[in-house]
N, C-alpha and C positions, 0 to 999 in steps of 0.2 A: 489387450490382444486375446486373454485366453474368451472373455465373452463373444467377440469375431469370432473364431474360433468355431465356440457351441454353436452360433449362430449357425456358421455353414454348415455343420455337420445336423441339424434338427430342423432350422427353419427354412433359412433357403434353397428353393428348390428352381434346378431345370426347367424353362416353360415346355420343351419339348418331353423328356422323359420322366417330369416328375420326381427324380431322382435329388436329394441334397446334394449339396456342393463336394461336399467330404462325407466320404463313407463313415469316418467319425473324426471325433475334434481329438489332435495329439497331446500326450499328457505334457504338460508345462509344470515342471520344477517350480513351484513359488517360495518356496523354500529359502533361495539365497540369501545369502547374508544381506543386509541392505544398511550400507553406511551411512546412519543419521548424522547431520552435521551438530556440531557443539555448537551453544549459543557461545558468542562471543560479547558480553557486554562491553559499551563503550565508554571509558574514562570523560570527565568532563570536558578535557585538556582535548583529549582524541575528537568530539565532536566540535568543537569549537576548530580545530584546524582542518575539518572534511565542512561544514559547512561555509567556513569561510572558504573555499575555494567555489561555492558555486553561485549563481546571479540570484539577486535578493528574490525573485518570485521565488524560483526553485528551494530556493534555503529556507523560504518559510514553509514551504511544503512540507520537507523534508523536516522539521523540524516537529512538524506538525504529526508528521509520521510514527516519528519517535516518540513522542507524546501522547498517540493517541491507538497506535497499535492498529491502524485504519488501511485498507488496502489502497493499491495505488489507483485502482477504477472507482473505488469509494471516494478517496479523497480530490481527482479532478472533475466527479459529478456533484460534488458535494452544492447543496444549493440552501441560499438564506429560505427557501420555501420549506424544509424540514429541519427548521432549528426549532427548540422549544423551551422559552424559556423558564427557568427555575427559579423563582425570588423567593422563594424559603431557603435556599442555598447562599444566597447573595451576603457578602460580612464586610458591611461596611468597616469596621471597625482593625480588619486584619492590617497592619502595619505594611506587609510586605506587597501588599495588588489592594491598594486601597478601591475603595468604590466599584469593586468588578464588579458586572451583572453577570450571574450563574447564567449556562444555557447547554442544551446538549443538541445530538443532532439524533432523527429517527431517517434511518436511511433505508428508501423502500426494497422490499423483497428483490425487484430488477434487478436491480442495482447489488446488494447484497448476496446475489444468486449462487456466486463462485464459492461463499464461505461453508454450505451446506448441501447436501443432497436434495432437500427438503428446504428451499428457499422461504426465507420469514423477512420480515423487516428488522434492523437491528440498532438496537441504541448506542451510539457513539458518545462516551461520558466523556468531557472535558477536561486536564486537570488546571491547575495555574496557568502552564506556561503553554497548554494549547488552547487554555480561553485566550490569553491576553493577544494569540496569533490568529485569533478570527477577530478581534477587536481592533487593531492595524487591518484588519484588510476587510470591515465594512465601510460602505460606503462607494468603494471603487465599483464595482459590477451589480446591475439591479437581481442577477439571477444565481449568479454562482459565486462563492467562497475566493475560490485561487483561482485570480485569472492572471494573465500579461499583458504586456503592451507594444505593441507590434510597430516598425518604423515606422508608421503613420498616426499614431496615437492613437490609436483603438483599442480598449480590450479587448479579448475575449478569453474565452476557457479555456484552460489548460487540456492537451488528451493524454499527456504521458509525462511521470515522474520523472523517470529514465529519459533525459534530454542529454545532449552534446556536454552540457557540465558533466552532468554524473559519470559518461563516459572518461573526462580529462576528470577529473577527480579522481575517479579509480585505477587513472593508468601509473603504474609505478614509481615514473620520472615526478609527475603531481605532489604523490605522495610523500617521496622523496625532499623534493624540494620546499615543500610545507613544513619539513620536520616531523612527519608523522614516520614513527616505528612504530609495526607491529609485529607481534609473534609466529603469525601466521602469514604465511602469500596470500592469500586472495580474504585474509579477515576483516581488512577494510569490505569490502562486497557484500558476504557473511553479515558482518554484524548490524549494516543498514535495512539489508534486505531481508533480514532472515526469516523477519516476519511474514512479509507479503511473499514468503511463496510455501507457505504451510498450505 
């Protein structure tokens, strides 16, 4: 707002009198206090009862989210054409995700654009449980990561996190009848989201 603001009072101007819009731009208080929300992390218990309430595409996203700290425009553009894979990372040998092949994703500047002023490309690092969530879900779509399947058996891509689950997931009664208690009213929301809207 205060940029509009300078704007009319310096740049634009009247085609007739020449004149700026504002004889000058009014002072804005930025001052105020501005209520940062607390992260809320989520017990294992907690995520296990918020993703079991939403449809397997969505829960792997969502999961994927949690694991990967990756925005929600990030992760439904996400495409097998910028994964890269890491075989000096790969450990055969780990007991717990035998045989994973390491891979990460380079997601273009586009795409990336909302994280920075100054848009770069950005390496999206995998850990366990969000490799082994793009390893279930190769093979289904030749172009994109997370897709669904629509009444007629078609993939395609995902455009939004935020589906009709997440809405009945976070509504009270859901939450409620899952057995999820939390601390906070709206910390189920919070603590999924809290990421993607930094």
């Amino acid at each position: 707002m205060k940029c509009v603001l300078e704007d009319a009072a310096t740049k634009w101007r009247d085609e007739r009198t020449n004149l700026t819009w504002l004889a000058q731009a009014p002072y804005i208080n930025c001052t105020l206090p501005h209520k940062k929300r607390q992260p809320y992390p989520l017990s294992w218990e907690e995520q296990r009862l918020m993703f079991d309430e939403l449809q397997p595409h969505s829960q792997r996203m969502s999961e994927f989210c949690t694991n990967t700290g990756a925005r929600d425009e990030e992760i439904c553009a996400l495409e097998w054409g910028w994964e890269i894979r890491l075989p000096e990372l790969d450990e055969p040998g780990k007991q717990d995700t035998p045989g994973i092949r390491r891979s990460a994703f380079i997601i273009p500047a586009e795409v990336a654009k909302n994280r920075t002023k100054d848009p770069r490309p950005r390496l999206l690092v995998l850990n366990d449980a969000a490799q082994l969530i793009v390893e279930s879900a190769r093979g289904e779509h030749p172009q994109y990561v997370f897709t669904y399947e629509d009444h007629r058996g078609n993939r395609d891509r995902m455009y939004t996190l935020r589906s009709s689950g997440w809405v009945r997931m976070l509504a009270p009664r859901t939450n409620a009848s899952a057995g999820l208690t939390l601390t906070a009213p709206s910390a189920t929301e919070e603590a999924v989201s809290h990421r993607a809207s930094k």
